[in-house]
C-alpha positions in Angstrom: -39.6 3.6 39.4 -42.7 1.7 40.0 -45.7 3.2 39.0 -49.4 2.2 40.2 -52.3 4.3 38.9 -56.1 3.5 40.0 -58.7 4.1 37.5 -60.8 4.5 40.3 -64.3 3.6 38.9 -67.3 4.0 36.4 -66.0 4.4 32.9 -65.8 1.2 31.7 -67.9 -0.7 34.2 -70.9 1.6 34.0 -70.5 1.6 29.9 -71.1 -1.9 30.2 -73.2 -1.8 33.3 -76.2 0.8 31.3 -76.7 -2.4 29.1 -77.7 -4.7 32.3 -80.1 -5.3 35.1 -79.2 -3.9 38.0 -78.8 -7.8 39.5 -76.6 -9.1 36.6 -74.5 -5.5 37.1 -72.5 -6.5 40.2 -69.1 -4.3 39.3 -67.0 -7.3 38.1 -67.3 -11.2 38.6 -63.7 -12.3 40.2 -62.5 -15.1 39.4 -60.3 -17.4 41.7 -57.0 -16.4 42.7 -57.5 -12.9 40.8 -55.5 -11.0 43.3 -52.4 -12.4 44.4 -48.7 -12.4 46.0 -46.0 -12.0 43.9 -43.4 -13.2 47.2 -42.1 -9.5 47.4 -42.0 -6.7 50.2 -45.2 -5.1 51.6 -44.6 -2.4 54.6 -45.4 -3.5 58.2 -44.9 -2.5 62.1 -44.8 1.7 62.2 -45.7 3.4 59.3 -44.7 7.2 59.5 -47.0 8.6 56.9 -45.9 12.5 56.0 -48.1 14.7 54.2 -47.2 17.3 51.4 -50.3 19.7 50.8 -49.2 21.0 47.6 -51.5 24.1 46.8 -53.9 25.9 49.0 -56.3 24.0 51.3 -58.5 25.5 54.7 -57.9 24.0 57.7 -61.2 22.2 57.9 -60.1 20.8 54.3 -56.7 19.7 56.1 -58.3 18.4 59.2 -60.6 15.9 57.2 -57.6 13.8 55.7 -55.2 14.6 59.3 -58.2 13.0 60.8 -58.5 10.1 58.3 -54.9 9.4 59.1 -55.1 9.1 62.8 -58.2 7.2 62.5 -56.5 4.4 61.0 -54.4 3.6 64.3 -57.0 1.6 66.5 -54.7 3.5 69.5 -56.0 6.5 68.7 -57.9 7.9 72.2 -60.6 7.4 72.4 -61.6 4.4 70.3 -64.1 4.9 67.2 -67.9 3.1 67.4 -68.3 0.1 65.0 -67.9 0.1 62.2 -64.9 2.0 62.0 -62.0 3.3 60.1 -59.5 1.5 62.4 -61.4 -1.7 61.4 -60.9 -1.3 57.8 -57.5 -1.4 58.3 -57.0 -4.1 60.8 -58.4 -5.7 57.3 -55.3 -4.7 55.1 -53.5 -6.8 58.4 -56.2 -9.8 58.1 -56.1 -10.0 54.1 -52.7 -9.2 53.2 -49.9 -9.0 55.8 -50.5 -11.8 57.3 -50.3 -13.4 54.0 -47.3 -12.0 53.4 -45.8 -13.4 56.6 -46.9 -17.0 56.1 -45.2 -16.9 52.9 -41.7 -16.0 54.3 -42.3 -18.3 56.6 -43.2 -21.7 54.5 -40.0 -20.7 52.4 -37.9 -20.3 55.1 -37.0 -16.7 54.9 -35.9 -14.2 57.6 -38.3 -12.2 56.6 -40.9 -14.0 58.5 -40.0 -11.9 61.4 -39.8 -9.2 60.1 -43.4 -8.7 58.2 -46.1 -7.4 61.3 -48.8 -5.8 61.7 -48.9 -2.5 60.6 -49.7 0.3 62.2 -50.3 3.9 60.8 -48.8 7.0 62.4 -49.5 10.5 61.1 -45.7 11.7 61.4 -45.6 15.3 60.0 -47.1 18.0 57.4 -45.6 21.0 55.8 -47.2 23.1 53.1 -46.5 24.4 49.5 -49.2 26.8 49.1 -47.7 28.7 46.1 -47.0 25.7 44.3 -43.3 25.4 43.7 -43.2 23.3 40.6 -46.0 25.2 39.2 -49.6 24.3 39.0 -49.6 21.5 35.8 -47.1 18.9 37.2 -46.6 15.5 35.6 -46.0 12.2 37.9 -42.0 12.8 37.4 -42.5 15.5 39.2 -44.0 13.3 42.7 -41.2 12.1 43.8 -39.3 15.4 44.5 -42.5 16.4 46.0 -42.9 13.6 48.1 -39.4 14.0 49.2 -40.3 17.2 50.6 -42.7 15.8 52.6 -40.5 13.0 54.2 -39.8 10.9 51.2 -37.2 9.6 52.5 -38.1 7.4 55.5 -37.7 3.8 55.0 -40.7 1.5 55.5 -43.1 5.1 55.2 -45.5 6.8 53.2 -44.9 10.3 52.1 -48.5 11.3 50.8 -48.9 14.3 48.4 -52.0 16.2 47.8 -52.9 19.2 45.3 -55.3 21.5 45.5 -58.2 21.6 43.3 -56.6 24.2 40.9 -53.7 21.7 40.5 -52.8 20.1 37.6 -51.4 16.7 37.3 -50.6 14.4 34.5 -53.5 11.8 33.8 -55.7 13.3 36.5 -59.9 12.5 36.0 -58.0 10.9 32.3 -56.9 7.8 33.4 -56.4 7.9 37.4 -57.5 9.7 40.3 -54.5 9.0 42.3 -51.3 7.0 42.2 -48.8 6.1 44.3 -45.1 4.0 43.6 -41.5 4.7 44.7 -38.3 6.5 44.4 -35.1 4.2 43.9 -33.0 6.5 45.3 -34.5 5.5 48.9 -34.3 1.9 50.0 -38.0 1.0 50.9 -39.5 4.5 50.8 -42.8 5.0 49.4 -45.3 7.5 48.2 -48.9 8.5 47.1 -50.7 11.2 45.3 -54.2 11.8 45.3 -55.8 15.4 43.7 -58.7 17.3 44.8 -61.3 16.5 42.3 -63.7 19.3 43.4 -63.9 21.3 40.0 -61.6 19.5 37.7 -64.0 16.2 37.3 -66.1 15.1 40.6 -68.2 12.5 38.6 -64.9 10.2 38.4 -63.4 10.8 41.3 -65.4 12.3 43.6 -68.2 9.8 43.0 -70.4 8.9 44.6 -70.9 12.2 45.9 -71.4 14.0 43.2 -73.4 12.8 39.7 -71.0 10.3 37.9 -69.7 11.4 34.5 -70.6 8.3 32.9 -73.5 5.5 33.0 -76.9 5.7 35.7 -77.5 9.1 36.7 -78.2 8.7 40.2 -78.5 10.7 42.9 -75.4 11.9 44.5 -75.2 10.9 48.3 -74.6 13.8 50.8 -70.4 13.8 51.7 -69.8 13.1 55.7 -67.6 16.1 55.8 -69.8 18.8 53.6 -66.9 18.9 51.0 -67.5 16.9 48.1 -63.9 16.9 47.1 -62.3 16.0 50.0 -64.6 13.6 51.2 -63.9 12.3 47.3 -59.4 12.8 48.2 -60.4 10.4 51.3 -61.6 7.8 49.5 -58.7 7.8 46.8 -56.5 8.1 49.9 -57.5 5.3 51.6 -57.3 3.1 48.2 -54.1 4.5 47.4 -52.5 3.5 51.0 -53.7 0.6 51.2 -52.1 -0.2 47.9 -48.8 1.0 48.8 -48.3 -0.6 51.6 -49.7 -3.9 50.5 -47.2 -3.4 46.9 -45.1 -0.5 47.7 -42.8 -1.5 45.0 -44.8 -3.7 42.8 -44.2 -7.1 43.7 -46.9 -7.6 46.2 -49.8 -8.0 46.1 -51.7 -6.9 42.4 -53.2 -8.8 39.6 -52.7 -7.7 35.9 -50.1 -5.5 34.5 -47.6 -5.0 36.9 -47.3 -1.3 35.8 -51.3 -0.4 36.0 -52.2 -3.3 38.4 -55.7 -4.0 40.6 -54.7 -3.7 44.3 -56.1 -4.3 47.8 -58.9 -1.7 46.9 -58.9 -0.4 43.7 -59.6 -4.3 42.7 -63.2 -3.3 44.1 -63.2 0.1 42.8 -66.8 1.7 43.1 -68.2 -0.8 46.1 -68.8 0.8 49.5 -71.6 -1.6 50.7 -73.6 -4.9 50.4 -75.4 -4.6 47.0 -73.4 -2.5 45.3 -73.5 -2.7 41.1 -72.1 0.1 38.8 -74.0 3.6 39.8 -75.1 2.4 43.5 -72.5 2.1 46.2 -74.3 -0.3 47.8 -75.9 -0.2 51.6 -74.9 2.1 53.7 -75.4 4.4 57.1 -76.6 7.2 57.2 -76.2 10.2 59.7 -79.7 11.0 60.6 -78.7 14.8 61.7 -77.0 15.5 58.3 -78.2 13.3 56.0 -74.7 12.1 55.0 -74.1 8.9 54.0 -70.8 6.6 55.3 -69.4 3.1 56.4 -66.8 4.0 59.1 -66.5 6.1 61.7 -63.3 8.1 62.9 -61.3 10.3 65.0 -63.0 13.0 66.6 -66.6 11.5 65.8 -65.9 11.8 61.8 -67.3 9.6 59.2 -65.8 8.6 56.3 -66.7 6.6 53.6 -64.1 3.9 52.6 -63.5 1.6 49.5 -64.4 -2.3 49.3 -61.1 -4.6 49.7 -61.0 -7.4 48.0 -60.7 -10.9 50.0 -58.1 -13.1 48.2 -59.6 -15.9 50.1 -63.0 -15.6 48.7 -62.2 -13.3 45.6 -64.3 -11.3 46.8 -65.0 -7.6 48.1 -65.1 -7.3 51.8 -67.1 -4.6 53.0 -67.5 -2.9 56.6 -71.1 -2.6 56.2 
């Protein structure tokens, strides 16, 4: 099974970052050709993504990452304001698929055809409120979960989330989500992403809440009003993007195969122009609320989503 975990941001970077000024703190210096393809399968054309709420979440908790979901289809009615979550991922298209398609096409490969655009569609959710497998579940454990919530449809997504009382190996450790694949289904995916609300919201919940590590600024006010799930979002949106871009790791990454940098988690902690380790950079903010955000969504939501990282300029792109 392939495994991709995302160390989403600030432990080493802001170590390092205390000991710099601000301007010579910008996250990481790429260097050319940092992220790249490895001439394998990414997901295209209709993606069903299923979701698995593993645990006990409120229908407004539900609603903010349904939302996210549908926002991602530039189809859905009626169409977001600029800049918005649609956009974003018309860039996974742009960066990566595209990409992908060139390259089965200079080598002369069916595949050429066969690599699109892709295009997100929310396809079902069932719950597990009383937690099944028990509330302190290690990643062996995700793929029976993520059978359960559609696991097994080829060329999809099946996305599970626990609750904030959930435990799950490595989780605020070493990764704040992960996602890979179950050989026992040809071209099946999945993703996992916790609720960081009480178990550690300065790693993965940042930067709406004080980060655990490095400069102690302010935390920015969450879009939704929920720290944590406005925190799930973000590792959501990393965590798709990467598995559809290297759903079973020989896409696009750099590094170790087995704990690679992907299309976002290779800009891990940027969310706007300027950003350096302990500022997400520049970004909108709702003058009613105070909230702070990049993109906005479905049902007049806004969301704040991760940096993805340009392979033509080895650099992170950034909606705002």
């Amino acid at each position: 099974m392939a495994k991709h975990s995302a160390l989403l941001l600030l432990l080493a970077v802001l170590a390092t970052a205390m000991l710099a000024a601000p301007s010579a703190a910008f996250l990481v210096q790429p260097q050319p050709n940092l992220l790249t393809y490895h001439n394998g399968a990414v997901l295209s054309g209709d993606i069903p993504v299923s979701i698995l709420w593993y645990g006990r979440f409120t229908p407004a908790q539900k609603a903010v990452v349904s939302d996210f979901i549908l926002s991602l289809s530039a189809a859905s009615p009626p169409p977001s304001p600029a800049p918005s979550v649609a956009q974003w991922w018309t860039s996974i298209n742009r960066l990566y698929l595209s990409k992908a398609s060139a390259a089965a096409s200079k080598h002369g490969g069916g595949g050429a055809a066969a690599i699109r655009s892709a295009r997100v569609v929310l396809s079902r959710q069932v719950s597990d409120e009383e937690c099944s497998l028990g509330k302190s579940l290690k990643l062996s454990h995700l793929p029976a979960l993520a059978a359960r919530a559609g696991g097994r449809t080829a060329g999809g997504v099946a996305l599970v989330l626990t609750a904030a009382d959930v435990a799950v190996e490595g989780f605020c450790m070493s990764r704040c989500g992960h996602h890979g694949s179950d050989p026992r289904y040809s071209r099946a995916a999945y993703a996992w992403v916790g609720n960081p609300a009480t178990q550690c919201p300065g790693q993965c919940a940042w930067p709406f809440h004080q980060p655990a590590y490095g400069p102690q600024a302010a935390p920015l006010v969450p879009p939704s009003g929920d720290a944590g799930m406005d925190g799930v979002v973000i590792n959501v949106a990393s965590m798709v993007a990467g598995a559809v871009t290297n759903p079973f790791g020989d896409g696009f990454y750099q590094g170790d195969r087995g704990a690679p940098l992907e299309a976002a988690t290779a800009c891990a902690g940027v969310y706007g122009k300027g950003a350096y380790p302990g500022y997400a950079g520049e970004l909108l903010v709702d003058e009613a609320t105070g909230a702070s955000y990049n993109a906005h969504g479905a049902r007049g939501r806004k969301y704040l989503l991760p940096a993805l990282f340009d392979p033509d300029t080895s650099a992170c792109s950034t909606l705002v």
